[in-house]
Structures are given as structure tokens and as C-alpha cells.
N, C-alpha and C positions, 0 to 999 in steps of 0.2 A: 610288384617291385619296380626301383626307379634304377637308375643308373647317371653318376655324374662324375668325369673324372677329376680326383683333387691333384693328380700330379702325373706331369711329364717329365722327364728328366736326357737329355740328350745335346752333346754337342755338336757345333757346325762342323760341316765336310772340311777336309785340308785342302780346300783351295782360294784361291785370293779374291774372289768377287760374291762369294756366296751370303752376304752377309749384307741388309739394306735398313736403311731406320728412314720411317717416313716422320711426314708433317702431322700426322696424328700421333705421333710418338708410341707406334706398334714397328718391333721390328720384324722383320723376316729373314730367314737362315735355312737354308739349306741343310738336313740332315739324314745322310746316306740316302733314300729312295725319295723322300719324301719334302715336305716345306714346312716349315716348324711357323706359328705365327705367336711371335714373343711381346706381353704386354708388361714392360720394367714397372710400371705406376698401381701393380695389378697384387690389392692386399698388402702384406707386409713388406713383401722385398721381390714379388714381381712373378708371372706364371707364365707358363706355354696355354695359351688357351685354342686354340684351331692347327691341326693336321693336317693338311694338304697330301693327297695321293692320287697321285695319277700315272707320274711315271718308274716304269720299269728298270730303272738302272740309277747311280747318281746324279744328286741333284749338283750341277756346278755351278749355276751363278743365278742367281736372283735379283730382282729390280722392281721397286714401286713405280707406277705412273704416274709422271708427276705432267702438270699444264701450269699456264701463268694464273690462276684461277683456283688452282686446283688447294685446299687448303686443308681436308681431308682427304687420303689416300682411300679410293673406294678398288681397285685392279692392283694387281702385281704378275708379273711374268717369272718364267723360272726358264733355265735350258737344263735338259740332262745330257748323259751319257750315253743314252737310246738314241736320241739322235733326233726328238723331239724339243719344241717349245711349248709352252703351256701357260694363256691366261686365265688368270683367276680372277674373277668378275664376283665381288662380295652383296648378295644378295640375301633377304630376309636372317641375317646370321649364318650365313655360311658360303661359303667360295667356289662359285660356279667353275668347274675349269671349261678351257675350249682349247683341247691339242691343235699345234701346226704343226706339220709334217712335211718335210722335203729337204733335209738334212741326210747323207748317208753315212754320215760320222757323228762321233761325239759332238755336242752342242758347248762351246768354252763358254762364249759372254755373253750377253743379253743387254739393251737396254732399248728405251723407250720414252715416249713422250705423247703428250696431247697437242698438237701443233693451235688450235683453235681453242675460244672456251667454249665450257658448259661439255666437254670430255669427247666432241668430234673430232676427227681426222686423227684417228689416231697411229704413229708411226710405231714399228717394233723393227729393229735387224740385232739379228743375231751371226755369231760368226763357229763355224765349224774347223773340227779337225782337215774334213774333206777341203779344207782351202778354198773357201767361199765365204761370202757374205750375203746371208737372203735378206730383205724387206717385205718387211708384211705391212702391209694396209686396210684400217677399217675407214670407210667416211664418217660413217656414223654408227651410235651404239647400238641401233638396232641391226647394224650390217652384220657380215661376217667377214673376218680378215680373209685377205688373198694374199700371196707373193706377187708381189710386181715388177720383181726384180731379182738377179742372183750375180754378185761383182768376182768375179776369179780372179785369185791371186796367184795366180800360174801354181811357181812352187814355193810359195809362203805360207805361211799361217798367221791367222792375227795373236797376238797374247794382250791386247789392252783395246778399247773400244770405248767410245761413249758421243751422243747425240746431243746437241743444243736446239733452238730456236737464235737465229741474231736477232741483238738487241732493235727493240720496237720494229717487230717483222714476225711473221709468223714462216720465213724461211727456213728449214732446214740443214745444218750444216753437221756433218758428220767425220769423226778421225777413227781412224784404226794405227793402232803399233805394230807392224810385222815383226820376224824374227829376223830380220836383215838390219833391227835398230832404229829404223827412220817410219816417221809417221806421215799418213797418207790422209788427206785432207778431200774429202769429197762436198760438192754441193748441188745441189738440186739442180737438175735440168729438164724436169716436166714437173709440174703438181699435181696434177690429177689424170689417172696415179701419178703416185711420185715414184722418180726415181733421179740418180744420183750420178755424175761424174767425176771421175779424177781430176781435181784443179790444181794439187799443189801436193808435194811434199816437203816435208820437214827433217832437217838433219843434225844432228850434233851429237846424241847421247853413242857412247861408245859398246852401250851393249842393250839388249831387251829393255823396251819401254814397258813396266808393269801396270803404272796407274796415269789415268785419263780425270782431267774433272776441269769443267768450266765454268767460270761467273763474267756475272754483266756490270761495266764500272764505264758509267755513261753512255758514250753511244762504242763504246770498245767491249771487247769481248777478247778475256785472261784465260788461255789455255795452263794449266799446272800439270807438266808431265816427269814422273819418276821411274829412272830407270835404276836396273843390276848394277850400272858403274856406281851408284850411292851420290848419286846426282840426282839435284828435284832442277829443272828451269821450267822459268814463265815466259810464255808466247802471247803477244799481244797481239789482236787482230784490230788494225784501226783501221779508218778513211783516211786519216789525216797523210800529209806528204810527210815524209821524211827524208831529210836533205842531207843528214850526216853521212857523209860517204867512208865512214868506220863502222857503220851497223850494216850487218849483213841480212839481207831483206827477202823474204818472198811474197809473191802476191798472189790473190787468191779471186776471181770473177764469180760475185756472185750477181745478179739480176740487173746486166748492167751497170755494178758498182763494184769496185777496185778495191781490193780491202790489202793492204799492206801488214806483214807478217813478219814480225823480230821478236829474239831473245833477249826480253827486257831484263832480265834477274839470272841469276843462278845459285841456288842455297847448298848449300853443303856445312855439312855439321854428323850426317849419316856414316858410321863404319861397315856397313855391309848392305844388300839388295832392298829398295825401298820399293815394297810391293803396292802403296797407295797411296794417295792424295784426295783430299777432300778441304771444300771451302767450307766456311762458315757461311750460315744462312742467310748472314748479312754480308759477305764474300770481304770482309778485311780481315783474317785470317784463315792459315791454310794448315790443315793438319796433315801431318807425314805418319807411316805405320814403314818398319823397316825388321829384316829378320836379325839385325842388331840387339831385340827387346825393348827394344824402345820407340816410344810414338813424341812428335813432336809440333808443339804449334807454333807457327811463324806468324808474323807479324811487322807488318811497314813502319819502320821508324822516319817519323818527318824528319826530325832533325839532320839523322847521317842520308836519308833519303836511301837503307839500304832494307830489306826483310832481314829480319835478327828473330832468333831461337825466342821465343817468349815466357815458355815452360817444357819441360821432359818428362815426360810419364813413361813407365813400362816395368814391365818382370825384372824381379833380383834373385841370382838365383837360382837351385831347382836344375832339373834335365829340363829345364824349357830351351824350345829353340827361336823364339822372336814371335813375331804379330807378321799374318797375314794383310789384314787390311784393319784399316782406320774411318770412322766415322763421326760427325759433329749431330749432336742430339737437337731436335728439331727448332729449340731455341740458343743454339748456340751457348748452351752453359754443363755441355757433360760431351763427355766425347768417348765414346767405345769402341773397343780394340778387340780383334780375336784372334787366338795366338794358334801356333802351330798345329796343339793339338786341342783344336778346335774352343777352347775356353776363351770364353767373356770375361774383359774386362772392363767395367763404365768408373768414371770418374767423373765428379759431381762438382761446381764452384763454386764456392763457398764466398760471395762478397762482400762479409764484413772483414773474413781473413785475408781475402784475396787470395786462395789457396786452391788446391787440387785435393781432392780427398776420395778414395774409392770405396764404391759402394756394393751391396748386395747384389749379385746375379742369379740365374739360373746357371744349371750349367748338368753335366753326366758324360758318358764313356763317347769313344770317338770309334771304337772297332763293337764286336757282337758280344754282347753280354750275355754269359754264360750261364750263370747262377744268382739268385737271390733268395733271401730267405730273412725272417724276421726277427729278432730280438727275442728271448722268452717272453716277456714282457709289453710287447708289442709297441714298445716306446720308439721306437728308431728300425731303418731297414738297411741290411748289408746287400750288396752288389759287386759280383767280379767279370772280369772281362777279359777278351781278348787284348785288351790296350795295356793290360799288365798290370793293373793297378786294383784295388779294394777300397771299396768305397762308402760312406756310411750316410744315409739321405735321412734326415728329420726335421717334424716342422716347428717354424719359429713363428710367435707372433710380437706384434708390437701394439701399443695399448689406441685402440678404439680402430685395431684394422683385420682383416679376415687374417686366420693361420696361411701360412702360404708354406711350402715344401722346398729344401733347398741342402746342400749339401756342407756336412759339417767338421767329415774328418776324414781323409785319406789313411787307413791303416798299415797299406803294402802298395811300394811301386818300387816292381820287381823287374826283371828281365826275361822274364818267359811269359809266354800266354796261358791265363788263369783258366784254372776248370772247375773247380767245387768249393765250395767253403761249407763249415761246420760250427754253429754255435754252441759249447759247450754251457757257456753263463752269458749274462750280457755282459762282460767284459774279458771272456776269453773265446778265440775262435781257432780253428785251424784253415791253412788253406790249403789247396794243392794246384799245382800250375803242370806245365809241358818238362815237367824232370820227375825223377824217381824220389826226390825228397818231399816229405808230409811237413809244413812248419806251422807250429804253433804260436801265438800272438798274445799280449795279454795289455790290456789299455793302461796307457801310464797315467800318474798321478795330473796331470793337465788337463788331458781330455774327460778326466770323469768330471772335476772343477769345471769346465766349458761347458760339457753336455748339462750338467745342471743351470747354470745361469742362462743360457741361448734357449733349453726349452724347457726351462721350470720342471722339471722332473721333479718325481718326488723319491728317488732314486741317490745314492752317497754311499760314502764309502763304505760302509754300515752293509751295502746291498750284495756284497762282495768279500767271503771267507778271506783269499784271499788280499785284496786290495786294501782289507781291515785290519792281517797281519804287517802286511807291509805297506802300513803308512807313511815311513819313509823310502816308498821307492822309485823307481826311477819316473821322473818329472817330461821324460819322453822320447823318442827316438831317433837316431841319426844312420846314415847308411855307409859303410866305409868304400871308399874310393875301387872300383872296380869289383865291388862286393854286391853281395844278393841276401843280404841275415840285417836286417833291424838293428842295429846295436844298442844298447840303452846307454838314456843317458841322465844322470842322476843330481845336475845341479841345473839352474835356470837357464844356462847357457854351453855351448861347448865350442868359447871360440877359439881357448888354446890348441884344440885337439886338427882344428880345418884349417891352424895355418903349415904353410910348405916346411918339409924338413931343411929341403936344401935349394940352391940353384939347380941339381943337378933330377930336384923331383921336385919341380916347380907346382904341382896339382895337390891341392890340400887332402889329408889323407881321410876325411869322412864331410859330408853333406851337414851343411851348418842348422842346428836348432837353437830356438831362444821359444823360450814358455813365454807366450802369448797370456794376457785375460781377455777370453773378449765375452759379450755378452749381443752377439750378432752372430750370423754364421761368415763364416772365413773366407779370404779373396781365396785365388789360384793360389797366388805364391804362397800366401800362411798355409793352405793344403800341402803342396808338398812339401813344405820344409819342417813345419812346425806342429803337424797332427798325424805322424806314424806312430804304428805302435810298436814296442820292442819283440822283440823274438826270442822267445824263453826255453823251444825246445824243437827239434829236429828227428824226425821220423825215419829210418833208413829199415826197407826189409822187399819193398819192389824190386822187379825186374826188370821193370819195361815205364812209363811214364804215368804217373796216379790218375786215374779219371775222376773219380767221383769218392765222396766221402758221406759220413753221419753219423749223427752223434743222438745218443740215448736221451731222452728229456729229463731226465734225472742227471746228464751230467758227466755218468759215469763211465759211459765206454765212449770208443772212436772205432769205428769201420771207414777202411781203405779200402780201396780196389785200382788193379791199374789196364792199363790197358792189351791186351791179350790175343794168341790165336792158338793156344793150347791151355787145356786143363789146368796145369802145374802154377801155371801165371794168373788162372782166373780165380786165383785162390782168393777169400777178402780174408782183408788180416783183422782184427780186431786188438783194441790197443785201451789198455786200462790209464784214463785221466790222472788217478791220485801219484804215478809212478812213470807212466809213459811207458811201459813194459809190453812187449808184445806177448797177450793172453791166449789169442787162439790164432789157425788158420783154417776157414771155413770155406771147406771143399765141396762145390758142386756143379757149377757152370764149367762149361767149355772156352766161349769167347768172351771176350771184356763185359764185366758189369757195366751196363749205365746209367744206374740210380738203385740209392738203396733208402731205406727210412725204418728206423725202429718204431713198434706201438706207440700210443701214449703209454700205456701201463708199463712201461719196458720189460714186456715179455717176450716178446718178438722182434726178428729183425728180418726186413721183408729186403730182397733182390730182385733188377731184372736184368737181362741180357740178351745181346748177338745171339744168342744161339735159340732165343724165343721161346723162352722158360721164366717161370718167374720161381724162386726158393725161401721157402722160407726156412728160418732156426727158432726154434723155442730156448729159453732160456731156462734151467734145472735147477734142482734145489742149490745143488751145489756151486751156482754159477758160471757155469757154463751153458755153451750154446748149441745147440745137435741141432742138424737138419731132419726136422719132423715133418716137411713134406715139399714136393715141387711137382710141376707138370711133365707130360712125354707130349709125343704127338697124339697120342689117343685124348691125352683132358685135356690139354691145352685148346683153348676159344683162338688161340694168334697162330698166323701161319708167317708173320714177319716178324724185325725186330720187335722187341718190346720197351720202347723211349720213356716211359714214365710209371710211378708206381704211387701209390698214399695210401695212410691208415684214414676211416672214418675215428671221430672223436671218442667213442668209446670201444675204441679196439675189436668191434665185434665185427669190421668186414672190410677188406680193400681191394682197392680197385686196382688196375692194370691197362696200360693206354697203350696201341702197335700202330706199325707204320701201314695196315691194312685197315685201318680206319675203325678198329673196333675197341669196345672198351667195358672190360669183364669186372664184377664184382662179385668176388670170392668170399664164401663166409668162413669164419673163425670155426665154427664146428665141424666135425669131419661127421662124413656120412656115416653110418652104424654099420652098414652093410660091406662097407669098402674099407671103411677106415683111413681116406682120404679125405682131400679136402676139394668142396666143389662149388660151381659159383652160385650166386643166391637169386641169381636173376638169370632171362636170355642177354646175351651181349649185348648193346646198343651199337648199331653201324651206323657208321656217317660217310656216303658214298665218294667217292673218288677226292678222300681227306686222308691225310697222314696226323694222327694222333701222337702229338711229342712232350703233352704234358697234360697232367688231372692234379687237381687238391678238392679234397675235403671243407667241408666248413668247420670251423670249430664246436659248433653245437645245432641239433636240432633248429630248420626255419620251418615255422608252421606243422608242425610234428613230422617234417619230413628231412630227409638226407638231402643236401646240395652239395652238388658236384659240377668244380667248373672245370672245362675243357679248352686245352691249348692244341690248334693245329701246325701243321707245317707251315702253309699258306697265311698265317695271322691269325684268322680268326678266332674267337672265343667265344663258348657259349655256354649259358650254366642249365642245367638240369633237375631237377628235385628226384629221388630215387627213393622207392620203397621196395623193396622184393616183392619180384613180379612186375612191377610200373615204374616208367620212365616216362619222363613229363617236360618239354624243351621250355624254358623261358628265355623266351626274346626279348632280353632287354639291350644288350649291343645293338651298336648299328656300323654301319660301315665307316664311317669317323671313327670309332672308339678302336676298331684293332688295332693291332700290329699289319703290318707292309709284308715280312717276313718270317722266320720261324718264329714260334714262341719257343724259348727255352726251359721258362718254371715258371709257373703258379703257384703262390702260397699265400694260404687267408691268414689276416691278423689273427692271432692264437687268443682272441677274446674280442668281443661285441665292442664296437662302441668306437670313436673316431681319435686317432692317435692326435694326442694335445688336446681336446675336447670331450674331460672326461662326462658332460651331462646329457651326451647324446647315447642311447642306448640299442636305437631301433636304425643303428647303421653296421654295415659290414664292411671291411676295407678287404681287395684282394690285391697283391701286386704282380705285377710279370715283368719278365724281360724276354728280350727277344735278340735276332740276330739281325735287328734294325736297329740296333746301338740305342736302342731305349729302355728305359726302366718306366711303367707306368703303375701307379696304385688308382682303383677303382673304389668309388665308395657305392656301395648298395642299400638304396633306402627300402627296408622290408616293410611291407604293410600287414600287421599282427593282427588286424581285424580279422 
């Protein structure tokens, strides 16, 4: 067997520098432990192709190395939260790190340069929580960096940072933004090492400087700085004398040369904090990113001799709260923005229209992804998360380019943090979040029209009793003004219902929809606003907040469970689809269920639980459910929790995953003698690992069972099992985990690559984890 990931899915951290696009047009991002490396030009609409893991904590800010030479980006740095910096040095296909350490705080910014060509002398400083500013120094690529330096800012901190070269010089000039508002201008006072003195600061902005960025326009050098007051000004650093005794001037010594420092410009056009600025490659435009939603490009008008607004891009809309930072695409003809929570936006120009137009991203969850699971069908994958939202990834292609994976529809973005979802059909789900209520979902007439055009499904209305009944229903959903329930909404648009009653309730009273056709997958903004699904039913019968749910593969039942520390509460309820009626409550755990899964044959409904038991129910002529068997301490293989449960594909054995690292397969026949049930194999231990998740494959590989395995720690490993033998297959490697827990594993529920019906001899697996990523695995079986 081979192993090749088709899909990452995960957005940048919420901070404002974590996000860099080089000269090779790969970007890099920061997300939660790790460094994501994003290729926009990659297949149909762009992939995460390279993981970056090294360090232990968040990632905050990222940086390509760039030199005057330098034309492909081969290095990128990264700073965390551990208190570490980290080069990554791309060698034969993959990114060498090389940690610096000497930070005792969090790591905020990072940046970096090649001072010389051909990638020697290369500078890095980084600025910490601890109120410092370190330099690190290589000479050359064979060296190994050092510190050569460490600048204290008594009691400040930096919040904005960024390194030049001056024009035709290979000197180094360095600014940092304190929180005192004024930036501090350092320049080289030894080169080898280098290291760096205070020459100058800079004053005017009335509150934090967020973004730093310089360009070279002759023998001058245009500082562009943005702060909180929603002020961008340009600093010019000349030689030239300037005799107006109306401009207010500082100057700056660098190598025996006077460099004179004024506020040539000031833009203002921004309604709230402008967390970043960035030039154009060709440095005659500067683009703005403001937590207003809006990003803007400026532009030097000869005529008035003033910088004027040129175009406005940004979110409409939606519980978005603005754009962290702003970046211009390596030829200055697309510009990307990443918004609060953590989503890309790229916008492309179009120069016959002269227009702005936005394109395809990646993009996924900003907090720990709790659950996933697949489509009956294996056409599409659902995802929920702690970020409150539901999510639906499938892939799209376009004609003579690879499928590429990307998100299509936002179902729920709710107010509580998500725990379980449940696919009854491929177009009804339920979900369950941090409250005592169960809601059910049912996709409107939109998104099934969308899902068909974006990935040619062979899938319509036709595929759906319902949806077939009511083919006039409602065209999709909107969310009312302080409300947490879907509401539907049943004509193309619902713009009378979002305007204000009164002056006196100036807030429109539901979240605006308009039915969208697209035949691509959707920005941010058409995500939340225009691809919810309505809310058709509501479950009340917990007492405590629902953990975990599952639904029978036929359809017909629902199991709930919620969270517990007595018997009466670890009750699961089970809930009939055709009525919604609560049919049973199935008494046998003590503390909270945490995963439960019916057979395929739905004759069973398997449990596990805190109390480190696993229960099963048989289901009776009569239809109902009786618990026909569970463990004590005497048969129970687990001496810890038990985090994960699956049936094998033909119902005849399941396995059982604990926080003691072992992982029991139980067979369907009870023993003769006992009249229990017992396992069909010795347990498999995996030493000093926490077991937080197992699936099945959907059918026999090589006449044997596969079983993959989710740890605490990330890792994954699959297994072949036949009673009595356990057999590891290494095909992971350390690139392919997770950072973090795994949450769920679950195999496409049929062979063969989603969107690609003529491959047969592939397995797709997905996970998620509590690294805020979704990943789908494709496995190439070899049947020889």
C-alpha cells in the first residue's frame, strides 16, 4: 500500500502577520501548531501541499526569505507561542527545520532577509512578548545561525516589525512599532556580526502601529505604516536636503550618510484598525487590510499629486469581523486577505474588464474539529467544530485540471461549540453542540442544484424521498437576529424580511440570503450567508449538554447521549426519523457516552463510556432495542476511558479504542459456554499512546480486515486484522499526521476516489483532529 494526501483543509491563526505569499507564488500560514504551505495555482482551485511541524505551541507569524536575487522562495521562518523561531530550509521536497531558541516568551513577529546574493549573510530578528528583540545570523548556508544580538525595550513590546536592505547597499535597516505608538528606527552598527543601534524614532500615529512594509523608489526608501487610529502614512527616507521648514524631519546615520526622514502622505479612507500594509512588487501601489472588512489599494495620482483609493475589496455581510492582514500576489495582479477567522480571500484582475473578481480558495475550521463523517454515498464529507460552524468539503474539478478539494457549503453557524453530527440521508443531518438541544437540518432546494453543477454528481432531487416531495421547498436559509434555529427561507431572496422594523430596532431582524447558481465552490461570504441549511426539527429530552450522536444506516433511528456523572443522565435516548418521537431510553452506563455507532445491518447499536465499558443493544422482532451484552471489570481488555468504537463491514466484529493504549476486537457471537460476548483476538497495545479513535474499512483489503487507528498524540496507523493476527502497515510518516488529537476516523463507505468514479484500487480515509484540520487520505491498495 501507498499513501498520498488529496486534502488538507484548515485555516490561518487569528493573528495579523501569520500569513506570507512569496515570489514563487506558494503561500505560507500559520495554522494552530503547525505551518501550512499553500499552492493557489495547484489543480483546479489550489491545495495545501506541505505541513510544517516543529513547534509546540501557536504558530504567530510567518515570513519568506526574500534577497535582491532571490526569485524563488527556497527558506521561510515561522515564530510561536513556545518561545521558539524556526527555519525552514526546502530541500529534495521537503522543509528542513532548524529551531532558535532564546526567547522566554511568546514569539509575535518574525522577519528576515538575504543581505548578499546567492542566499549568504542571512539576517532573521524576531520580537518577543519578553520585551526583546533577538538577531540571529547566518554567513553563509552552510553555517548555523547564532544570536548576535538581543535589543531591550525596557517596558514595551513590539506589535509591528519589518527589515530592509537600503537602496543599492547591502546595509541593513530595521523598524519596530512599540505599544507607546512611535516606531523605532535601528541601523547597523557592526556587520560582521551584525548588530544594530537606535538611530531614530518616528512619531505621529495616535495609537499602535499594526503593519510595517517598505519599497525602493530611486535612491529613496517609502516606509508605509498603519495604525489602530485608521491612519496609513508614508515616511520617506531620502539623502536629499530638505529646506521647507513646514515638514517636520528626522534623521537617521547610517554609514556615514544622513538619511532624512518625513511624513510625505497620509491616506485615510479606513473606518476602523488597519492591521496591514503591503506594496506592490513593482512598489506603485499599496494595499491596506483593515478590521472595517475591507482591504484597499492606493495608488499615486500625477495629476492631483495625491495617493487616491484605486479599488475596495472585502466581506459583505455575515458575523465576519474584518481582515487581519493583506497581501499583493507575486505579480501584482491578485491580492489576498485573511479575515478574522482565519479565511482567505484572493482576488484576481481581470484586464480586459479592468475589474477585481474573487476566486477559489482553500480554506476549513479556525478552533478543534470535533467530528466528521461522510455522506452515505461518499460523495461529499461533513465536519464540525469547535468554531461553531458545519461544514461540507467536496471536490471540484475544472476541464484538463487535477480534482482538487474545497469547501462548498456551510450548513450551521451556530452559537455554541459543535460536538457530534449524524447523517441520516445525504441531505438530512442532525447535529448536536454545548446545549441540551438535538437539531435537525435538511438541505434546501439551492444547495442540492449547486452540489450538482460544482461536482457533477450523479445525485438530484430524485435522490431524496423527501426533497422529491417537496420540490417546492424552501430555496434556503437565513438565521434570525439573535437566534440559534435555521429559519427557512422559500423565495430567491429575503430582503424584505433583513430590513429594520424601526429606528428604535435599527438591526435587521434575520441574516440576509439570496440563491446563489454557481458552478464553482463558494467565497467566504456566499458560505455564510447564502449555503445554510434550514432547521426542520428540534430534539428536547437531555439533561445535561448532548455529547455525541448516530444514526442507523438505513436511516431510521437517532441516538443521543449527553453528558453525565450518574446513571439516570447516561441514559441514550433513541429517537425515530419518520416522526421524531422519542422510542426508547437505553439504560446502562454510568458516566457520559462518547461515541456510539449502529451495525451496518442495523441490528445493533454499539456504546462506549467514562465508566470504561463498552454496551451493546440488539434490536427485536418487535423493534426495539434490549441490552444483550456489555463488559465489567472481569471482561473488559480497558482499564481507561474508552474514546472510540466501529463496526467491521459485515457486522460480524467491533473494535474498541482506550486511553490505555489498547484496542480490543469483539466478536458478534457469544461464547456457548458463557453466553457473553468476547473478543476475537489478544488486544493490540500501543505503548505510552492514548487510543482516541479506530474505523474500519468498508470492505475486505487482501482478504483481510483494516483497521485504522487514531492517537492522542496525532498519529495514525493502519493495521490489517484477522483473528488471532495483527499485522502494522507503515505507510504514514511523520509529514502525514496530525500535531494533535485525532478526533474521528472514518473510511469512504465504498472503494474508489470521490469525484473519480474509474479508479477502484483507491481507499479514501478522513480525520479530523484538535489541530483544526480535516484531512482525507487516499490509499493506493496493491491487489496483486
Amino acid at each position: 500500500m501507498n499513501l498520498e494526501t488529496c486534502y488538507i483543509s484548515s485555516n490561518s491563526n487569528q493573528v495579523p502577520t501569520t500569513v506570507d505569499w512569496a515570489k514563487n507564488n506558494l503561500i505560507c500560514y500559520g495554522s494552530c501548531n503547525s505551518v501550512m504551505i499553500y499552492d493557489p495555482d495547484y489543480g483546479s482551485g489550489g491545495k495545501v501541499t506541505h505541513v510544517l511541524t516543529k513547534h509546540s505551541k501557536r504558530v504567530n507569524s510567518v515570513r519568506w526569505l526574500r534577497g535582491k536575487d532571490v526569485h524563488s522562495e527556497k527558506e521561510l521562518i515561522s515564530g510561536s507561542s513556545d518561545g521558539s523561531v524556526c527555519v525552514w530550509t526546502f530541500v529534495n521536497d521537503k522543509y528542513e527545520p532548524t529551531l532558535l531558541e532564546g526567547h522566554s516568551s511568546n514569539v509575535n513577529i518574525v522577519d528576515g532577509l538575504y543581505k548578499e546574493a546567492h542566499f549568504k549573510s542571512t539576517v532573521i530578528v524576531s520580537v518577543s512578548m519578553d520585551r526583546s528583540a533577538k538577531i540571529w545570523y547566518r554567513k553563509d548556508t552552510t553555517d548555523n545561525f547564532t544570536m548576535t544580538q538581543s535589543i531591550d525595550f525596557g517596558y514595551h513590546i513590539a506589535v509591528a516589525l519589518r527589515v530592509t536592505c537600503l537602496p543599492n547597499s547591502d546595509e541593513v535597516l530595521l523598524v519596530c512599532a512599540l505599544d507607546d505608538s512611535k516606531i523605532r528606527v535601528y541601523n547597523e552598527k557592526q556587520q560582521d556580526p551584525i548588530e544594530f543601534e537606535n538611530s531614530a524614532q518616528l512619531m505621529g500615529h495616535e495609537d499602535w502601529v499594526r503593519g510595517l512594509d517598505f519599497t525602493i523608489e530611486g535612491d529613496d526608501l517609502i516606509l508605509a505604516s498603519s495604525s489602530q487610529d485608521s491612519f496609513i502614512k508614508l515616511w520617506r527616507f531620502t539623502t536629499k536636503t530638505i529646506n521647507a521648514d513646514s515638514i517636520e524631519k528626522t534623521q537617521v546615520t547610517v554609514r556615514n550618510k544622513l538619511l532624512n526622514v518625513y511624513v510625505e502622505s497620509v491616506l485615510s479612507g479606513h473606518e476602523g484598525w488597519v492591521y496591514s500594509v503591503n506594496w506592490s512588487p513593482n512598489g506603485k501601489q499599496l494595499l491596506s487590510a483593515s478590521i472595517d472588512k475591507s482591504m484597499i489599494i492606493w495608488e499615486f495620482d500625477e495629476t492631483s499629486e495625491l495617493w487616491t483609493e484605486k479599488i475596495r475589496v472585502g466581506e459583505i455581510g455575515g458575523n465576519t469581523l474584518g481582515f487581519y492582514g493583506g497581501l499583493f500576489g507575486p505579480n501584482g495582479d491578485a491580492v489576498l486577505g485573511h479575515s478574522y477567522h482565519g479565511a482567505f480571500h484572493i482576488w484576481k484582475r481581470l484586464e480586459e474588464q479592468n475589474d477585481w473578481l474573487p476566486t477559489v480558495t482553500v480554506g476549513g475550521h479556525f478552533n478543534e474539529v470535533t467530528d466528521c463523517t461522510w455522506e452515505p454515498q461518499g460523495q461529499f464529507l461533513f465536519s464540525l467544530s469547535s468554531d461553531q460552524t458545519t461544514r461540507i468539503h467536496a471536490p471540484w474539478k475544472r476541464q484538463g485540471r487535477k480534482a482538487t478539494w474545497h469547501e462548498i457549503a456551510r450548513p450551521q453557524v451556530h452559537g455554541y461549540d459543535m460536538n457530534s453530527i449524524a447523517v441520516m440521508s445525504r441531505y438530512q443531518i442532525a447535529s448536536a453542540a454545548e446545549e441540551k438541544v438535538i437539531r435537525i437540518f435538511h438541505a434546501p432546494i439551492n444547495f442540492v442544484e449547486n452540489f450538482n453543477r460544482i461536482c457533477h454528481a450523479d445525485g438530484d432531487l430524485q435522490g431524496d424521498s423527501i426533497l422529491k416531495e417537496n420540490s417546492m421547498g424552501p430555496k434556503g436559509a437565513s438565521v434570525p437576529s439573535l437566534g440559534l434555529s435555521n429559519k427557512a427561507v422559500y423565495s430567491d431572496d429575503n430582503f424584505d424580511e433583513i430590513i429594520p422594523t424601526d429606528r428604535k430596532n435599527p438591526y435587521p431582524e434575520e441574516s440576509q440570503f439570496t440563491a446563489i447558481d454557481l458552478t464553482e465552490p463558494p467565497t467566504e461570504e456566499t458560505l455564510l450567508q447564502n449555503t445554510l441549511w434550514p432547521e426542520i426539527q428540534k430534539l428536547y429530552g437531555h439533561g445535561y449538554e448532548v455529547y455525541c450522536l448516530a444514526a442507523s444506516p438505513d436511516g431510521k433511528y437517532l441516538a443521543s447521549a449527553c453528558k453525565s456523572n450518574k446513571p439516570e443522565h447516561a441514559a441514550i435516548l433513541l429517537w425515530d426519523t419518520c416522526n421524531w418521537k422519542l422510542v426508547q431510553k437505553l439504560m446502562s452506563h454510568a458516566l457520559t457516552v462518547v461515541q456510539m455507532q449502529f451495525s451496518p445491518d442495523n441490528k445493533f447499536l454499539l456504546s462506549v463510556s467514562r465508566d470504561r465499558r463498552w454496551s451493546l443493544f440488539a434490536k427485536q422482532a418487535d423493534g426495539q432495542f434490549y441490552l444483550d451484552g456489555t463488559t465489567d471489570k472481569s471482561t473488559s481488555v480497558h482499564t481507561r476511558i474508552i474514546w472510540s468504537c466501529c463496526w467491521s463491514h459485515d457486522s460480524q466484529y467491533f473494535a474498541t479504542g482506550s486511553r490505555d493504549g489498547k484496542i480490543g476486537v469483539w466478536s458478534i457471537r457469544k461464547n456457548k459456554e458463557t453466553g457473553k460476548y468476547g473478543t476475537a483476538s489478544e488486544p493490540l497495545v500501543i505503548k505510552n499512546e492514548s487510543i482516541t479513535a479506530v474505523a474500519f474499512a468498508p470492505e475486505l483489503i487482501c482478504e483481510k480486515y483494516l483497521l485504522a487507528v487514531g492517537m492522542e498524540s496525532g498519529q495514525i496507523e493502519l493495521f490489517s486484522w484477522l483473528p488471532q493476527e495483527w499485522t502494522k502497515i507503515s505507510i504514514f510518516s511523520t509529514t502525514d499526521y496530525h500535531h494533535l488529537t485525532v478526533k474521528k476516523l472514518v473510511f469512504r463507505p465504498l472503494l474508489g476516489e470521490a469525484g473519480e468514479n474509474e479508479s477502484k484500487n483507491v481507499l479514501q480515509l478522513a480525520s479530523c483532529s484538535s489541530d483544526c484540520s480535516v484531512k482525507i487520505f487516499n490509499i493506493i491498495i496493491n491487489k496483486e
